[in-house]
Every structure is written in C-alpha cells, then in structure tokens.
C-alpha positions in Angstrom: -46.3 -32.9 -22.0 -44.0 -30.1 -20.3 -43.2 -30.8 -16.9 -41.3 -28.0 -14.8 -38.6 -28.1 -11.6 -38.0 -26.7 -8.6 -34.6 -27.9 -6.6 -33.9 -27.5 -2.9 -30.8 -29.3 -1.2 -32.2 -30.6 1.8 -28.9 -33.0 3.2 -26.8 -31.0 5.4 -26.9 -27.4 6.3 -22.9 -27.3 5.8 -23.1 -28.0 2.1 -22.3 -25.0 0.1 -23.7 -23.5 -3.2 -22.4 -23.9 -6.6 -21.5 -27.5 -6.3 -20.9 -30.0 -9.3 -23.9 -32.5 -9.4 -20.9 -34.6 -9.9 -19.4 -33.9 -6.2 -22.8 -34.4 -4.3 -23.8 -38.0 -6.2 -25.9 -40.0 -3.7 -26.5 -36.7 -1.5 -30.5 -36.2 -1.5 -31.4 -33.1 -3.3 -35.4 -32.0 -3.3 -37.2 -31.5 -6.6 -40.2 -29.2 -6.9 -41.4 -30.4 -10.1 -44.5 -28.8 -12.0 -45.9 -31.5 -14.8 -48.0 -29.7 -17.1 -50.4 -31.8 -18.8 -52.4 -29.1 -20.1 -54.3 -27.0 -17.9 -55.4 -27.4 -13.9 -53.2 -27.2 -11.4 -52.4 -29.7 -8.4 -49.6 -30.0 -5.7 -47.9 -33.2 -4.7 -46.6 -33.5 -1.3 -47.7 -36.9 0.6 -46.2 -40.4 -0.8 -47.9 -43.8 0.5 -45.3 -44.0 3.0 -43.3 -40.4 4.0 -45.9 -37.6 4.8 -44.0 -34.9 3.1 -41.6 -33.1 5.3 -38.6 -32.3 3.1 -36.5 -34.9 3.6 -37.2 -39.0 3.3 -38.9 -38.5 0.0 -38.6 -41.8 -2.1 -39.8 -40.3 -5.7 -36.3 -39.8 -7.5 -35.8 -37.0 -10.3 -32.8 -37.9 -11.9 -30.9 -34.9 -14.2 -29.6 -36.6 -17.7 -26.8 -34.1 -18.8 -26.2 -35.5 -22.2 -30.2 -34.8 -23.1 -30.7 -32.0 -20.5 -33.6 -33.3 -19.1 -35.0 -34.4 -15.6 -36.5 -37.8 -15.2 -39.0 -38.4 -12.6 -39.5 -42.1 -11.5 -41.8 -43.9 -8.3 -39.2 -46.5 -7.3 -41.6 -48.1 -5.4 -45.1 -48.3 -4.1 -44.4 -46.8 -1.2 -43.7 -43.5 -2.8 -46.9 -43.1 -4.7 -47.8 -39.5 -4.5 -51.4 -39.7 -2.7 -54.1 -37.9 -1.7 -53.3 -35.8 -4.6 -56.2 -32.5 -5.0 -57.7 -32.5 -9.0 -55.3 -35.4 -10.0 -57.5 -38.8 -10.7 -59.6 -36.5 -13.4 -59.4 -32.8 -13.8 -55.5 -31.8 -12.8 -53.7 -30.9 -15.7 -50.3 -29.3 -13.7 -48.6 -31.1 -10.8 -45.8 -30.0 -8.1 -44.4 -32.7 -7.0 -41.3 -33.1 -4.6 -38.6 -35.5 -5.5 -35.2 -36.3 -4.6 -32.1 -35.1 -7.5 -30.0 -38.1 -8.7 -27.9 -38.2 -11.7 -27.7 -41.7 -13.4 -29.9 -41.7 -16.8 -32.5 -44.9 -17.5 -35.7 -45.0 -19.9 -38.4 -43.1 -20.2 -41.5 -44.6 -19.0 -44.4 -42.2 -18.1 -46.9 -41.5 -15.6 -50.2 -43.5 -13.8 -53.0 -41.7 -12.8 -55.2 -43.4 -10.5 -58.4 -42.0 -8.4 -58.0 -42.4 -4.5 -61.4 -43.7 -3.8 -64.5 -43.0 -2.0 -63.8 -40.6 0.8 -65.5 -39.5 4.5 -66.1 -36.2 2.8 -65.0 -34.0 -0.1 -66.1 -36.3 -2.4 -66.4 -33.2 -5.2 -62.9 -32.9 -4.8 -61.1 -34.8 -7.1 -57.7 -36.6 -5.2 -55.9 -39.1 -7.3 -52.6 -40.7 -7.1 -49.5 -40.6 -9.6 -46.4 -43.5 -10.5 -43.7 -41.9 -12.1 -42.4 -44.9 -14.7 -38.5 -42.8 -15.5 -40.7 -39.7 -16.5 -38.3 -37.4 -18.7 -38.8 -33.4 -18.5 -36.7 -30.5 -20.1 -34.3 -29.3 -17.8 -34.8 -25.6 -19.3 -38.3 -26.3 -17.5 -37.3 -26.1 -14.0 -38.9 -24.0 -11.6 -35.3 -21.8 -10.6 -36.7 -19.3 -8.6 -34.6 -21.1 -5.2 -32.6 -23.1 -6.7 -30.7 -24.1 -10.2 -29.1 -26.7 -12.3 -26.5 -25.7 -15.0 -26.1 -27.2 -18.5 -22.7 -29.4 -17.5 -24.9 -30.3 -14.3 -23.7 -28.1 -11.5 -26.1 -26.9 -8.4 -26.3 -23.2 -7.5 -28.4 -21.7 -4.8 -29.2 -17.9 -4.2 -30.4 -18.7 -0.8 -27.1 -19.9 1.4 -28.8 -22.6 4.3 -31.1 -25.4 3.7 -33.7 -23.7 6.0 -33.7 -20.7 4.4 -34.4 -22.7 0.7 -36.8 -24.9 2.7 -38.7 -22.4 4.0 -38.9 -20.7 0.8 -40.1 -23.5 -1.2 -42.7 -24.3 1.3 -43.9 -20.5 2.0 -46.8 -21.1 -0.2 -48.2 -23.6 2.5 -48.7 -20.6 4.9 -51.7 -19.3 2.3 -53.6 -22.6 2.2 -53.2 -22.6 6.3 -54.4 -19.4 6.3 -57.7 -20.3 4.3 -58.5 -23.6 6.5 -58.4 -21.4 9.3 -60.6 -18.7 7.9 -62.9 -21.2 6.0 -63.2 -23.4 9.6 -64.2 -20.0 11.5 -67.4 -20.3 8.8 -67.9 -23.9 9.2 -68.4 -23.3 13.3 -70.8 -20.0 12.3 -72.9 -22.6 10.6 -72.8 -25.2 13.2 -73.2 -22.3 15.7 -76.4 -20.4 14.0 -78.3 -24.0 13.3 -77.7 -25.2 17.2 -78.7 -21.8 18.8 -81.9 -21.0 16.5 -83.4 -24.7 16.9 -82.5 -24.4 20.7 -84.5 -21.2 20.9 -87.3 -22.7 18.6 -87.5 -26.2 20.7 -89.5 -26.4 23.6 -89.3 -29.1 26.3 -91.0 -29.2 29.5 -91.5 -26.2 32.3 -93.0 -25.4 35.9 -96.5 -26.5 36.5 -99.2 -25.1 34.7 -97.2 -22.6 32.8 -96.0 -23.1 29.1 -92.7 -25.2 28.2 -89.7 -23.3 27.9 -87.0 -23.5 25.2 -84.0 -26.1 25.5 -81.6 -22.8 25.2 -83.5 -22.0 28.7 -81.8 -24.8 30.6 -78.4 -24.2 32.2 -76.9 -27.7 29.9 -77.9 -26.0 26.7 -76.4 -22.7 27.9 -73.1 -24.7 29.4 -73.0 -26.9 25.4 -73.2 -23.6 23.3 -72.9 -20.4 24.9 -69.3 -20.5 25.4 -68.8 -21.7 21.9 -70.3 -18.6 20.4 -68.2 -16.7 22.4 -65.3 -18.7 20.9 -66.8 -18.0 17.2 -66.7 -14.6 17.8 -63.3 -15.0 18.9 -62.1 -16.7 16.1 -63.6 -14.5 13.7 -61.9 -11.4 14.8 -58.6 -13.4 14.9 -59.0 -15.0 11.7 -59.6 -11.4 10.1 -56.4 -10.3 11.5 -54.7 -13.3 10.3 -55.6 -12.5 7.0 -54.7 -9.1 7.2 -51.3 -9.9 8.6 -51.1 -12.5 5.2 -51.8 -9.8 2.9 -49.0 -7.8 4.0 -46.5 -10.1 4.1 -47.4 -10.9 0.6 -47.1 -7.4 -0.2 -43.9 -6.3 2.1 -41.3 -10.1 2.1 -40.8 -8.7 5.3 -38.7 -11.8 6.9 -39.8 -11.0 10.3 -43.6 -10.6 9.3 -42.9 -13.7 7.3 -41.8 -15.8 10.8 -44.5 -14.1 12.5 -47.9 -15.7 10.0 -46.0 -18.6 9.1 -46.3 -19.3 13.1 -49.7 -18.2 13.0 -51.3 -19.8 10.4 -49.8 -22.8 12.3 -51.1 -22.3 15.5 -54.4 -21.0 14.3 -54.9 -23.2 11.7 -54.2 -26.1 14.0 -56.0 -24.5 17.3 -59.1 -23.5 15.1 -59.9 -26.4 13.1 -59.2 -29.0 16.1 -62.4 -27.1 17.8 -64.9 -26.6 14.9 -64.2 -30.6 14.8 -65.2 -30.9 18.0 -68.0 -28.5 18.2 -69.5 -30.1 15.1 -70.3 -32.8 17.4 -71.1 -31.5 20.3 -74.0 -28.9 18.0 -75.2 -32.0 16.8 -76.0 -33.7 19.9 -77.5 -30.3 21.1 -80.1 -30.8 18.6 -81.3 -33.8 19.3 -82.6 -36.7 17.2 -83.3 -33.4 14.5 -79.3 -33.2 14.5 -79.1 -36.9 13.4 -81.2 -35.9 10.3 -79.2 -35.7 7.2 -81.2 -32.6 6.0 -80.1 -30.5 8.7 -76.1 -30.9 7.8 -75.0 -31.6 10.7 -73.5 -35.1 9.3 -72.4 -33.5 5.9 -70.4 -30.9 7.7 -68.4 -32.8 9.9 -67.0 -35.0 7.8 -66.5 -32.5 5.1 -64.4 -30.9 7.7 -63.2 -33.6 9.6 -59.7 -33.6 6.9 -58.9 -29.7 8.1 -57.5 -31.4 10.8 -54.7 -32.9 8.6 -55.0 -30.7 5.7 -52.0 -28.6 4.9 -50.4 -29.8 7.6 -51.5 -32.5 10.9 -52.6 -30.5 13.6 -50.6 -32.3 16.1 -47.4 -31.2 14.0 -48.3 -28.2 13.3 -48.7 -27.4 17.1 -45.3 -28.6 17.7 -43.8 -25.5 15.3 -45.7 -23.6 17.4 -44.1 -24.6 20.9 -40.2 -24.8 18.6 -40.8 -21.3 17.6 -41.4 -20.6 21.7 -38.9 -22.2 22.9 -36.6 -20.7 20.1 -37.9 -16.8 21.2 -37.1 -18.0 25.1 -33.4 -18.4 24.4 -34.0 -15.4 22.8 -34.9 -13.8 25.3 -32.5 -14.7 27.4 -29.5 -14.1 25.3 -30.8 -11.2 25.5 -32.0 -10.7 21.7 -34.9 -9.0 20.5 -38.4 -10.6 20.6 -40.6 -10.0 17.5 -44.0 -8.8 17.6 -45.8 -12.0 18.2 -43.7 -13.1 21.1 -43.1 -9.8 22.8 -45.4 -10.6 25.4 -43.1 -13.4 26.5 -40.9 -10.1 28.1 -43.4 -9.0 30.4 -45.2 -12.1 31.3 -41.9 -14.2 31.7 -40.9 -11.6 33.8 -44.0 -12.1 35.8 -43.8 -15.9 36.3 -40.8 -15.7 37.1 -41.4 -13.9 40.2 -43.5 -15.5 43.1 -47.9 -15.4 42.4 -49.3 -12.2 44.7 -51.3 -13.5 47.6 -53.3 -10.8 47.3 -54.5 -10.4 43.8 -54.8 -14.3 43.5 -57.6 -13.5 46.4 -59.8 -10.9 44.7 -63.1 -12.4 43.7 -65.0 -9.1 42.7 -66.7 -8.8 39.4 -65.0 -5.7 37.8 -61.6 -7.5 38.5 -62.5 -10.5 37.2 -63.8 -8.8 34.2 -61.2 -6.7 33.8 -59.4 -7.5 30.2 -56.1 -6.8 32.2 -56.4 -9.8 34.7 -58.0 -12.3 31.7 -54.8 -11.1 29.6 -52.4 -11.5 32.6 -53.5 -15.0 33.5 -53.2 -16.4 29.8 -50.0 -15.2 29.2 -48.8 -16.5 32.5 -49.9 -19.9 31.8 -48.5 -19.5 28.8 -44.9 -18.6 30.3 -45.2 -21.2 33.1 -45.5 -23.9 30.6 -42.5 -22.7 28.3 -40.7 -22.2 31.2 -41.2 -26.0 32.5 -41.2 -27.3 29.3 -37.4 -25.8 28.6 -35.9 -27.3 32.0 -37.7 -30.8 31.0 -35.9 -30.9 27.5 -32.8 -29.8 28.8 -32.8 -32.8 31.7 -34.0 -35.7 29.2 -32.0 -34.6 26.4 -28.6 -35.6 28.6 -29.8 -39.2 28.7 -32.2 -39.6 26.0 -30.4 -37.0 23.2 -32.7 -34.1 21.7 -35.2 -36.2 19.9 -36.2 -38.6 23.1 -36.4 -35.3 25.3 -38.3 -33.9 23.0 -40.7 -37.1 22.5 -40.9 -37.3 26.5 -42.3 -33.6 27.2 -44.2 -33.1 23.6 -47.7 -33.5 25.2 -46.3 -30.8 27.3 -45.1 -29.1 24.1 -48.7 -29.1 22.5 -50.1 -27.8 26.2 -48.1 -25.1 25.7 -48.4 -24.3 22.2 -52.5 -24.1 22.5 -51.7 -22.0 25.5 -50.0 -19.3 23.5 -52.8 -19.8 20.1 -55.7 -19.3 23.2 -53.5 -15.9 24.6 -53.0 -14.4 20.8 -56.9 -15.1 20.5 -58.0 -13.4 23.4 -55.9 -10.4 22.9 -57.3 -9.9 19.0 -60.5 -10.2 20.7 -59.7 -7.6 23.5 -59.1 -5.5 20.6 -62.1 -5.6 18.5 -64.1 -4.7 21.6 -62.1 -2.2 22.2 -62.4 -0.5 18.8 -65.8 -1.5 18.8 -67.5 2.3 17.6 -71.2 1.4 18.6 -71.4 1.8 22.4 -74.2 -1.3 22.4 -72.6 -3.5 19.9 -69.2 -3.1 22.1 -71.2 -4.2 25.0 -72.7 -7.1 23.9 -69.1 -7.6 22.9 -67.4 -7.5 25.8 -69.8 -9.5 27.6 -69.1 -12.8 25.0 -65.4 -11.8 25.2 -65.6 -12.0 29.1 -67.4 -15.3 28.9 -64.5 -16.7 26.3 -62.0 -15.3 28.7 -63.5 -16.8 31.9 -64.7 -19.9 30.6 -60.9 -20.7 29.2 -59.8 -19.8 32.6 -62.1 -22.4 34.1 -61.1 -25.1 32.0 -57.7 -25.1 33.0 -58.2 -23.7 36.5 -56.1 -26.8 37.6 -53.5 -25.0 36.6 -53.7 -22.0 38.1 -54.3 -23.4 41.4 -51.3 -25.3 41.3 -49.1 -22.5 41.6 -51.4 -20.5 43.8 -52.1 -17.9 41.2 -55.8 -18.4 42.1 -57.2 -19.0 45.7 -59.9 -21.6 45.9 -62.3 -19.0 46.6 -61.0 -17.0 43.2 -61.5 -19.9 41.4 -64.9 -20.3 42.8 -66.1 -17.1 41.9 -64.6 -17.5 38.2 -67.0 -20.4 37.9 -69.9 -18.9 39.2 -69.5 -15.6 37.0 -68.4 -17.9 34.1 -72.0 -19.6 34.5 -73.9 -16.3 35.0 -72.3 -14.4 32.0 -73.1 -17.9 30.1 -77.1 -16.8 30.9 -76.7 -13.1 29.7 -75.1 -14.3 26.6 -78.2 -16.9 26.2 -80.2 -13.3 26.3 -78.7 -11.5 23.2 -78.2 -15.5 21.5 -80.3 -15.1 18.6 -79.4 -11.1 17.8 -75.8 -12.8 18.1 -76.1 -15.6 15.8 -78.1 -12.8 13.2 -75.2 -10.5 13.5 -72.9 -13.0 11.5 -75.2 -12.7 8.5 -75.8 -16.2 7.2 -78.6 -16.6 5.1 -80.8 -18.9 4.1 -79.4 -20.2 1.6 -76.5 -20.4 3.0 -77.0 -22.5 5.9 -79.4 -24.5 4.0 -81.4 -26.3 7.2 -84.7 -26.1 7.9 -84.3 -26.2 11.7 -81.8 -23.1 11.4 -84.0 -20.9 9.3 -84.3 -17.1 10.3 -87.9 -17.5 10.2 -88.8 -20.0 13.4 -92.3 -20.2 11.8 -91.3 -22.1 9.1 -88.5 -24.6 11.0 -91.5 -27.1 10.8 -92.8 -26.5 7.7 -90.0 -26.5 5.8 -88.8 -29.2 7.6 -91.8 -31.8 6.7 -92.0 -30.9 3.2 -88.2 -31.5 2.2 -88.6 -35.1 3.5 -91.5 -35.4 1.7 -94.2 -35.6 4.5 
C-alpha cells in the first residue's frame, strides 16, 4: 500500500510558515492524503458528520517523526469518509482530507464499505472508508502547497491560509465546470423529448376540423417554450465557461482564476437547480407517456437529482457567489479596480444609484422592448439594487447580531442576489452568440428565443421592478403580452429548434422523442412488448 499527502494549515490566517510541528501541537492542520491501493482513483471530502469545508474535519493524520510516516485514523463514526466516488469496489487511489497531529499510536488499517442503494447513479460506485491508525511514508506526501520536514517542521510556499486553501481546492472548479456543462445536456434531452411528443400528440380542436397538437395550446407553449429559450441560453454560456476553464488552466492567471472559480459556482449552482426543475415540469408535459419508464423521464431526474449537491450544495455555492459581490462592491467603492466579471457593477451601480427615468420606465413599444440594451440594462439593475440592499442589511444586523447572524438574517436575500447576477452573465453570453451569429436566418431565430429568455426572466420578477418604479404598470403589461406572443413564434421554429441541438437517436433513447414522428407509436408498443 503507498498512500500520499497533501498539508494545508487551515487554523488562523496569522500563523506563519516554517513552523516546528512541535510549536503548533493541537493546532488543526489539513491533510490531502492520496492512498494508493493500486490503481483507480477517488477523492474524499464528506465525513458522516462535517460536509467538507476545510476546517471541522474529524479524520486525524498524525506525522510519527521517529518512523517518518503519516498515520491516518477515523476517531469516530462520525468522521467516516462517505459518499466516496469508485471506493466500495473499483477505487484503487484516495484523497482524503485530514487534520495533522503528532502523537504516534499503532497501525491499524483501513474499512471499505459500499454506501447502499442510491436514487440514481447506481453505476457509480460510492463507498465509505475507516481509517484504524493507518501508517503512510512521509516521503509520500503530496508537497506541491505545503511540506513537512524530516525533524517535523511545517513550511508553506503560499503565505495565507486562503491562498493554500484555495489552492488545494482549485481542482473543484473542473468538476463544477463539468456538472454545469453535463446538466446543459441533461435539459437538451428533457427539452427535445417534451417538444417532439408535444408536436406529435393531438388532443381536441374547433368543430368539425381535425385535433390540434398539445404544443398548439397556449399552457404547452407557457410549460416549454421559455425553457428552450433557456437551453439555448445555457448552452452558449456553458461553452464560454469552458473556454474561460481552458485558459485558466493554460495561463494561472490569478484574476482569471477568481473569475471561473466564481463561475463555475454560480453556473454550476444556477444551472443544475433548473434542469432539476424542468425535469419535472417536461415530464408532466407529457402526460401519463412521461410517467412511463421507457421514455426516461424518471431515470433522468434522479440520475440528476445529486448535481444539485455534487461538488458543492447549490445553496452554498450561491452564497460564494453573492460574498464574491459584495467583496467587488467595496471594491468599488474604495475605489479599486473591478475584474472582468464584475465590471458591469461600475455602470449599472452607477445607474441604481440614481433615481428610475419616468420616461423610459413608460415605453411599451416592441423595438424597445426588444432591444438587447433595455433586457441587459434591467438585469444588471436588479442585480445592483439587490447588492446594494443586501450590503446596508448586513451592515445594520451585524451591530446586534455579529457577522454570522447578519449574514444568516439577509442570506435568502444573498441567494436573490446571487441568481440575479448568474441570470445577467447568462443573458449577456447569450446577447453575444446572436450577435456573432454569421447566418442572417439562424441569428434570427436566435434572437427571437433570446428575446423570449430575456422577457420572460423579466416577467417573473416583475415585482421587482415595479417596486422601484423602473417599470410602469402599463410597461409591465406589455412585457407580458410580448413575452406570451414571442412564446407562440418560438412554438413555430420548435421542432427545427430542438433538431438544431443534434441529438440522435440513440442518444435520447425514447420512443416518444424519436426524429421520426411516424415511428413514436410504433416503437413505442413494441419496446413494452405489445
């Protein structure tokens, strides 16, 4: 067995490098350990009890200086790595988080246990480990951030605890990056099987005349249209995402590094919280045919339903996001420069500051409600509204309730404002791939979806907006009505829509979302055996 560590001191940021083991005795100290029982890899972050965030981890890795090794022990139950990826069968390497103590006891070993039957994934392997005073090499430690010497002393190259944090964890941002991307696919599929049966069913119609299809009826148009506009919108902001991910891998750029690890956040969270939700709601669109097991509509949701917790909760996650906000808003105020993510916050905090204009919040027309100027303009000042309140709440509460009450009190404020600023970022990518669009059809059809994503957004929240008179109420009326209308035009272009993501077959792999409506029924009958 070889078995290889990681440390990160994770107690107080005023503790300094190069320090004796001997000087920080009972101070915790994080351990990235990497047990290598052959093969596979795995990473080990959750215990029973303390979802991993850096610091609270019971799982001890104590350094022995008179054998130079590392022992690695589960004190208790409660700090029983779970929910482990590849680790009740096939995991063969393991990174697992520990704290760094230095009184030597027995080896023991390690127990391997399965996790159970699961909602969904149940390909993936997830076991759970016991560390029983677990002995590893110290020559085996993972020294890239941190470092232990032969005598036992502690060095660091990196000099703060959230620069060595961040470090360790930077490898997070990939797998957010991937449930992101990998939930924008899971909604295609959802998306294409709802709108193709919708076109093929037919229910009911005036007198005399044939039935029409479900997709025909304003409901069905209401249930999905606006969530293919959001597909689209997610797609072309998921592709950014990964290109921005691929740079920073390439460049170590710190700022570009801030900038997707926020991201990847936001996005992952924002993303995968909606597929969840849409999953449903395309499965009730279908009818009692979306009940049928054949047609995925169960598999999929609970296969997905744990990218809502995966790599990180959503509702944590989300709170990074509105931290990161409120960190650029003193910022900007201390006059500091804004990075490229946040440099909207400038213009548009400018804006909110200053009073809503009577007259724009009056014009109803079409082209200006259309316009990608006045959909961009009204995100980003809902965005800066809500970071705006949400800075004067915390600062009240947090004289009478210190920083973490304040910060309890306003967080479902905090998450408001966090999806506000995910939705802005996504309908700006958006703007952009229309607007770089090269075929003069395709960028029409595209700006009609984006217009619907923009408006419908608009209309969900138009509480908001009328609070603070940025919208009259007959503004807001019109948005609804146009938000309906462009709903019908993009129920016209629904099916080349859907064909445009490419899916085949085999890949969605339902016989009520085939490409061929012929077959739906055909195919249909003769998989359940009819």
């Amino acid at each position: 067995m070889r078995v290889v560590a990681v440390i990160d001191i994770v107690d107080d940021d005023m503790i300094v490098v190069d320090v004796p083991i001997k000087e920080i005795l009972g101070v915790e100290v994080s351990v990235v350990v990497i047990i290598n029982f052959e093969n596979d890899g795995i990473n080990e972050y959750d215990e029973m009890v303390n979802v991993f965030h850096g610091i609270g981890l019971q799982t001890v890795a104590t350094f022995d200086p008179l054998t130079d090794e590392f022992i690695i022990d589960t004190p208790d139950d409660g700090a029983i790595k779970w929910w482990i990826g590849n680790a009740a069968v096939h995991g063969k390497v393991a990174t697992v988080f520990a704290k760094l103590m230095l009184p030597t006891h027995d080896t023991k070993g390690v127990e391997i246990h399965d996790c159970g039957h699961k909602v969904g994934l149940n390909g993936v392997d997830n076991g759970a480990l016991r560390f029983r005073l677990l002995r590893i090499p110290r020559d085996n430690l993972l020294n890239r951030f941190g470092d232990v010497s032969r005598d036992g002393e502690c060095t660091s190259s990196l000099p703060t605890i959230s620069k060595r944090f961040a470090a360790t964890l930077g490898e997070l941002v990939g797998g957010r990056v991937g449930l992101a991307y990998s939930s924008v696919g899971v909604l295609k599929i959802a998306v294409v099987i709802a709108t193709r049966y919708s076109l093929l069913r037919q229910q009911f119609g005036p007198p005399k005349q044939p039935e029409v299809s479900i997709l025909d009826y304003q409901s069905q148009q209401h249930k999905l249209m606006p969530m293919l506009a959001s597909t689209y919108a997610f797609h072309f902001t998921a592709l950014h995402l990964v290109e921005k991910y691929s740079e920073m891998k390439k460049s170590h750029d710190e700022e570009l590094i801030g900038d997707v690890h926020a991201l990847s956040a936001g996005l992952k969270a924002y993303i995968t919280s909606y597929t969840a939700k849409s999953l449903s709601t395309c499965r009730e669109a279908c009818g009692g045919h979306g009940y049928a097991a054949v047609n995925r509509f169960g598999s999929l949701r609970n296969d997905h339903d744990i990218f809502q917790t995966f790599e990180g909760d959503n509702t944590v996650l989300l709170q990074q996001v509105a931290g990161l906000l409120l960190k650029q808003y003193r910022e900007k105020f201390r006059g500091g420069p804004l990075t490229v993510t946040w440099n909207y916050l400038r213009q548009s905090m400018n804006a909110y500051l200053a009073q809503p204009n009577p007259v724009t919040a009056r014009w109803e027309g079409e082209d200006h409600l259309r316009n990608p100027n006045f959909q961009l303009d009204a995100f980003r000042y809902r965005t800066s509204r809500l970071l705006q309140s949400v800075a004067i709440r915390l600062q009240k509460h947090s004289k009478t309730l210190g920083g973490f009450g304040a910060w309890n009190r306003c967080l479902n404020h905090l998450l408001t404002l966090a999806e506000s600023h995910i939705e802005s970022f996504i309908l700006e990518k958006f703007i952009e791939a229309v607007k770089n669009c090269p075929d003069e059809s395709s960028r029409a059809a595209l700006k009609l979806v984006c217009d619907l994503y923009a408006l419908d957004r608009i209309w969900n929240d138009i509480g908001t907006y009328r609070n603070v008179d940025y919208v009259a109420p007959n503004k807001a009326k019109a948005i609804h009505k146009l938000a309906e209308y462009l709903s019908f035009q993009v129920k016209n272009i629904a099916r080349e829509l859907v064909d445009a993501f490419d899916l085949p077959d085999y890949v969605t792999r339902v016989p009520i979302g085939v490409q061929t409506p012929s077959e739906a029924y055909s195919q249909y009958t003769q998989i359940v055996g009819f």
